[in-house]
N, C-alpha and C positions, 0 to 999 in steps of 0.2 A: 604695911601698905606703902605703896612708892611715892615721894611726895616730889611734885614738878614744881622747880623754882618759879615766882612769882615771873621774874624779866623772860622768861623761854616761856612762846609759845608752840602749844604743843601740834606736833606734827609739821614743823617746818624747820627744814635742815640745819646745821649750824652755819654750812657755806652763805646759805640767803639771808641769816640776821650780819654776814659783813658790809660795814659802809661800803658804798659804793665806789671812794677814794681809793679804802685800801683793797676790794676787788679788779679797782683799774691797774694799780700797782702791778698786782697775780697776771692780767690780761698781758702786760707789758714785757713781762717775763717767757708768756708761751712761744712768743714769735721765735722762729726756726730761721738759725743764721744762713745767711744770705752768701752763697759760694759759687764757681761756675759750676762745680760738681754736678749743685743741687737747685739749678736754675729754676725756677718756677712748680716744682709737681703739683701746689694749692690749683694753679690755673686751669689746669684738666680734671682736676676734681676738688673740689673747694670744700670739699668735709675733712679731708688730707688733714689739715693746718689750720695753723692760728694764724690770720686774724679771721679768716671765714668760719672757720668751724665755731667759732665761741657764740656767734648768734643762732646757732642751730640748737641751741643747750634748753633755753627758755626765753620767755619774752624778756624776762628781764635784764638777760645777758646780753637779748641783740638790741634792749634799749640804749644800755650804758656800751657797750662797742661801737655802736654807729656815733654815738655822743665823743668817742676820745680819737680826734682827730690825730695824733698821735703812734695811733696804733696799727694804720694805715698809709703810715709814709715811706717805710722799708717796703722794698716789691725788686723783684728782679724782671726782666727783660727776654724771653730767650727769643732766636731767629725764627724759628717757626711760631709764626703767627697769625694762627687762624682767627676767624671770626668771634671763636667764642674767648679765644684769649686777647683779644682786642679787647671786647666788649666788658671784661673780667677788671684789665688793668684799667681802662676807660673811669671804671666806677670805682674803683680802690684809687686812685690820682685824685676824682673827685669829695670822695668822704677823708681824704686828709685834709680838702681846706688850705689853710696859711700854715701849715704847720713843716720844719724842715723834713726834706726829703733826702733820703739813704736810696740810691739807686744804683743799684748791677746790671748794666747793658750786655748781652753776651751777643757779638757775629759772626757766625761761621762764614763762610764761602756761599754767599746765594749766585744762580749763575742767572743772567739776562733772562728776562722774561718768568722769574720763579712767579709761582703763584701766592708766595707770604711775602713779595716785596713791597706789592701796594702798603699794607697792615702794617709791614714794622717802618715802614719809615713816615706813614701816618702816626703811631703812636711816638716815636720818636722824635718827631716834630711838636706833639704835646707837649712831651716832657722838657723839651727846650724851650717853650716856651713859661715854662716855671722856672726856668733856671738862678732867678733870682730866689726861689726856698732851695736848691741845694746845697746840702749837709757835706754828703759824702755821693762821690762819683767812680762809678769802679767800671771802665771801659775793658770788658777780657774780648778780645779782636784777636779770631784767630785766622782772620785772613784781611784782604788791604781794601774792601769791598763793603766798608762802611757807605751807607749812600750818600753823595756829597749834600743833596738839600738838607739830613739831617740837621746841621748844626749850623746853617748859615746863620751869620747877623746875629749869632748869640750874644747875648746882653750880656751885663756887669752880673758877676757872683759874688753876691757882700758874705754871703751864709758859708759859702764851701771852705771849709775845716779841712777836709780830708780826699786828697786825689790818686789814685790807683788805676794804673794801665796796664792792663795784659798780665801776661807772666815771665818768668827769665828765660823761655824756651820755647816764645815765639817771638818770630822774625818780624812781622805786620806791623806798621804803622802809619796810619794816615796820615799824610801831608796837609789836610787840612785842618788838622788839629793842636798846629804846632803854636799857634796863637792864640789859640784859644782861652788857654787856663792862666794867661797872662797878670787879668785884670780882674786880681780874687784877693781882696785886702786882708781876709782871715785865713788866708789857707798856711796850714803850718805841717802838716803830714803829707808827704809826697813818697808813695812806693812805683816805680818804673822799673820793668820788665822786659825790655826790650834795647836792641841793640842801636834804632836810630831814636829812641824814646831821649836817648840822652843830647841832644840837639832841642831839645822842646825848652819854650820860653817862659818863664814862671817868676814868680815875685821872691828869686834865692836868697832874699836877703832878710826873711821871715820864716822860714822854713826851721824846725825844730825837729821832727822826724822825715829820716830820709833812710829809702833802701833802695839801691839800684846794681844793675849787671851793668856793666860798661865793656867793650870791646877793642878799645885803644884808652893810652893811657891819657890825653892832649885833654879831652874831655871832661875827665873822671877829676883833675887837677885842677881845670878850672871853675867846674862845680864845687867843688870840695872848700876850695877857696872863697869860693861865694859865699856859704854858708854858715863858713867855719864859728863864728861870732854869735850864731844862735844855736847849735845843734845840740841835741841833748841825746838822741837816740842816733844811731848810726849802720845802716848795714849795706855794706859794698862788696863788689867781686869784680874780678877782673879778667873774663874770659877768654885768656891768651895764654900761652905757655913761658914766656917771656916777658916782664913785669916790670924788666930794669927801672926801666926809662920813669914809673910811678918812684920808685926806690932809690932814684939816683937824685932827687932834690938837692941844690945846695944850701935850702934853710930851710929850719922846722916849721912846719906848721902847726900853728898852735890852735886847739880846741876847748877854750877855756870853759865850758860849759858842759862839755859833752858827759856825760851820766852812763850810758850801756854802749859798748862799740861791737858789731858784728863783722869779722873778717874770715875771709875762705884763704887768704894764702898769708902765710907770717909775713910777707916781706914787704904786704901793704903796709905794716905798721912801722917801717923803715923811713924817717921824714916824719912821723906825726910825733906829736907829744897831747897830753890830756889829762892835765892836772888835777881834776877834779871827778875823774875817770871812778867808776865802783863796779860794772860788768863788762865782762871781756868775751869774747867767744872766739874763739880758734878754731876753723876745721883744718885739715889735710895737711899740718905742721910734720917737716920732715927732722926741724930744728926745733929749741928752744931760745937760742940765742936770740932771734931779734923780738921776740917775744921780754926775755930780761932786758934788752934793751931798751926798749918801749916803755917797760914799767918804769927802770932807773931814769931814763931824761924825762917821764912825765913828773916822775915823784908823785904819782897814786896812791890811793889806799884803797885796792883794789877788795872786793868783800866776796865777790860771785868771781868764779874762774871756770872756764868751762873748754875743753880742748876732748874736739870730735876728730876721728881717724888720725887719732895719734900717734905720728912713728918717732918722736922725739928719744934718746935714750933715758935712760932711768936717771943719770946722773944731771942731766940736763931738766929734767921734770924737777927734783928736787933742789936743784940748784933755782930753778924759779919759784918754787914754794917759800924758800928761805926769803924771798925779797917778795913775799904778800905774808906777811904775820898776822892783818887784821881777817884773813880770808874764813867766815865762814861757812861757801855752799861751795864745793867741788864736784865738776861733772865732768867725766874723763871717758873717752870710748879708744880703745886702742885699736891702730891700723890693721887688718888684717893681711897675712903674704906678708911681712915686715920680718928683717935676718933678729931685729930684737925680741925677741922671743921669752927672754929672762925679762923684760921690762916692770911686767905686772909685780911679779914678786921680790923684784929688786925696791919697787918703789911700795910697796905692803912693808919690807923690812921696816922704810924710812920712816914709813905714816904711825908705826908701833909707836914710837917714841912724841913723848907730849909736847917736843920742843918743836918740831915740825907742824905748821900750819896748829899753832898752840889755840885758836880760838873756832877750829872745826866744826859745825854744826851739821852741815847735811851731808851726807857723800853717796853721788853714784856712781858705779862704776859698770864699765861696758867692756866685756872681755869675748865677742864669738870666737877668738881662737881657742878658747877652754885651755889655756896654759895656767891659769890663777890657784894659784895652789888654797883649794879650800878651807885646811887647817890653819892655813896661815890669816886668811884672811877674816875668818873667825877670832883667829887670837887679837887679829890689832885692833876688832870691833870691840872686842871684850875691853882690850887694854885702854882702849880711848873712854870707853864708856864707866870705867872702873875708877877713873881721876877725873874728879872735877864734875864728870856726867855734860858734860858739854853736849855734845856729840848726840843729837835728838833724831838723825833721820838716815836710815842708810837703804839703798839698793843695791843689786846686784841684777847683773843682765846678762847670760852667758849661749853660750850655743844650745848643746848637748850635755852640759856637765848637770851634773845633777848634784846640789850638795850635801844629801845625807847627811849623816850626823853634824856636821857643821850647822848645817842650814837650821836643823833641833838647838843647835848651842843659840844663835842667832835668834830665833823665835821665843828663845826661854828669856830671852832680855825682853822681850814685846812685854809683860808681866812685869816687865820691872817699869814700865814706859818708853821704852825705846821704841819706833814705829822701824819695822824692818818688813823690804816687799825684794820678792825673788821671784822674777819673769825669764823667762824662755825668749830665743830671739829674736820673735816674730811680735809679740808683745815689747820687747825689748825693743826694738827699733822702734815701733810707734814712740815708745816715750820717749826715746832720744830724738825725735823728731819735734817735740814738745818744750825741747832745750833750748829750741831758736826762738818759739814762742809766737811769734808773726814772720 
């Protein structure tokens, strides 16, 4: 005969005997991140997502949801907005209360006379009137048609943490927004997108994460320099084909602080130093030299190294591994259309040996040109994994090749502990996409 524990009452799930604390925890968890992608779909149907759909569950789920003001302070914005997504965001603004606000404004192009202008710039006028609870502000403007009363006479942001405008592949930017994010004493994340975004006025002398596209170089330097004293995260580009003028400083700039740097051409790192430096990111290195240069005048100890569309040669790759010894996560994608061709396997020979990158822990590697010669690259898994066992995580990301029996050798090590994953390059790319991180 079955016998039911004294504390479980019978017939009521185990979900409804959790406190309600660590149910709100679980609620906090369901909300669905907030992208231009994925601007609002809760709003045209609110059983979609979390945070509506959780009071549709039982009464007891839409007690304790209405109660965590919290859970309704992320909400995105989109330009079409009709009555009932007015009315939608209206009440989700309202049940957050004092609590800070995460907000996604997205504006396409409305033309004179649209019929969702009244609506968004009614609720847009709300939302600036809370501006002292915002958190995080993420403006994606893909046209210059922001309405000007939105944001008149915005007040102080004691709260705003984190600012994000547009993306690096639009042009848009309002001119009346250039003073606005001024007078924000906590703001330390600034990601900018935009080619006149780098003209905008901000407290640069507090900022700790920064990522911006810049289009001349006058700009990119003098921001750079603003911040240089606090920055810890770092990711710049420079959308010119001609770079010099960043590259030709006559004094170092020094980044004593800086922690992960994100760069798209080697020869921004030409002028910096970053002694304290541990993540590096390369894309579309045709060299390695200013790359070793970089490491040698910062005197890093660089741990993460990571170099996307790499057409660097093989000797040049290992000539930079030799001056990072504590390196160990490697994330490599090699150029494709590149005369280096032998690259992959030149630089598989050097990675066999334990004195190369001696403290290796993770490696991925990205080959769509299918040159990687799979036995090989089998033997140097084996080899690294066979001394020491260091060596805990490997990928492979190829076109068309398929690695048979290799790939069998590779997975017989998963049984021994080794986590080993082999994507195709459609998959492949998604996670090399994943390398930048934000």
């Amino acid at each position: 005969m079955s016998h039911q524990p004294e504390f479980e009452e019978p017939g009521v799930a185990p979900i409804a005997r959790l406190p309600p604390e660590l149910l709100g925890d679980i609620f906090l968890l369901t909300l669905p991140t907030i992208t231009p992608s994925t601007v609002g779909p809760h709003l045209f149907n609110p059983c979609l997502t979390s945070p509506w759909s959780l009071g549709q569950v039982c009464s007891q789920w839409r007690v304790l949801a209405l109660s965590l003001s919290t859970l309704w302070a992320s909400f995105a914005v989109p330009t079409r907005m009709t009555a009932r997504v007015l009315y939608l965001l209206t009440v989700q603004l309202e049940r957050s209360r004092q609590a800070p606000l995460h907000v996604l404004i997205k504006c396409s192009h409305m033309w004179p006379g649209n019929r969702h202008e009244q609506a968004y710039t009614t609720i847009l006028q709300t939302i600036a009137r809370e501006c002292h609870r915002w958190r995080m502000i993420w403006l994606e403007l893909n046209s210059d048609s922001l309405p000007k009363a939105a944001f008149e006479n915005l007040g102080k942001l004691p709260l705003l943490t984190d600012l994000r405008l547009g993306s690096e592949f639009n042009p848009y930017f309002p001119r009346q927004l250039v003073d606005v994010f001024a007078n924000a004493p906590s703001l330390c994340r600034v990601i900018l997108g935009r080619q006149s975004a780098s003209d905008i006025h901000l407290p640069w002398r507090q900022i700790t994460t920064y990522k911006a596209t810049y289009y001349q170089t006058t700009p990119y330097l003098a921001n750079l320099s603003a911040i240089a004293a606090t920055l810890v995260e770092c990711d710049i580009h420079i959308a010119v084909h001609n770079i010099s003028a960043a590259a030709s400083q006559n004094s170092t700039l020094a980044l004593p602080r800086l922690r992960r740097l994100v760069v798209r051409k080697e020869q921004l790192l030409d002028g910096l130093a970053a002694p304290a430096l541990l993540e590096l990111y390369v894309a579309s290195s045709s060299t390695a030299q200013s790359i070793i240069g970089f490491i040698v005048r910062s005197t890093c100890v660089l741990t993460r190294l990571t170099l996307v569309q790499c057409a660097a040669p093989a000797n040049e790759i290992v000539e930079l591994l030799t001056h990072t010894p504590a390196l160990t996560t490697l994330e490599i994608q090699f150029a494709c259309g590149t005369p280096e061709t032998g690259t992959p396997n030149a630089l598989l020979a050097a990675l066999a040996g334990a004195d190369l990158a001696p403290r290796l822990a993770a490696l991925a590697w990205a080959d769509f040109t299918d040159s990687t010669d799979r036995a090989a690259f089998a033997d140097m898994v084996e080899a690294r994994w066979r001394v020491e066992r260091r060596l805990r995580f490997v990928a492979i990301y190829t076109c068309r090749l398929r690695m048979k029996a290799s790939g069998l050798r590779l997975r017989a090590l998963m049984s021994e502990g080794l986590d080993v994953i082999i994507l195709n390059a459609r998959k492949g790319r998604t996670a090399i996409k994943r390398w930048r991180e934000y």
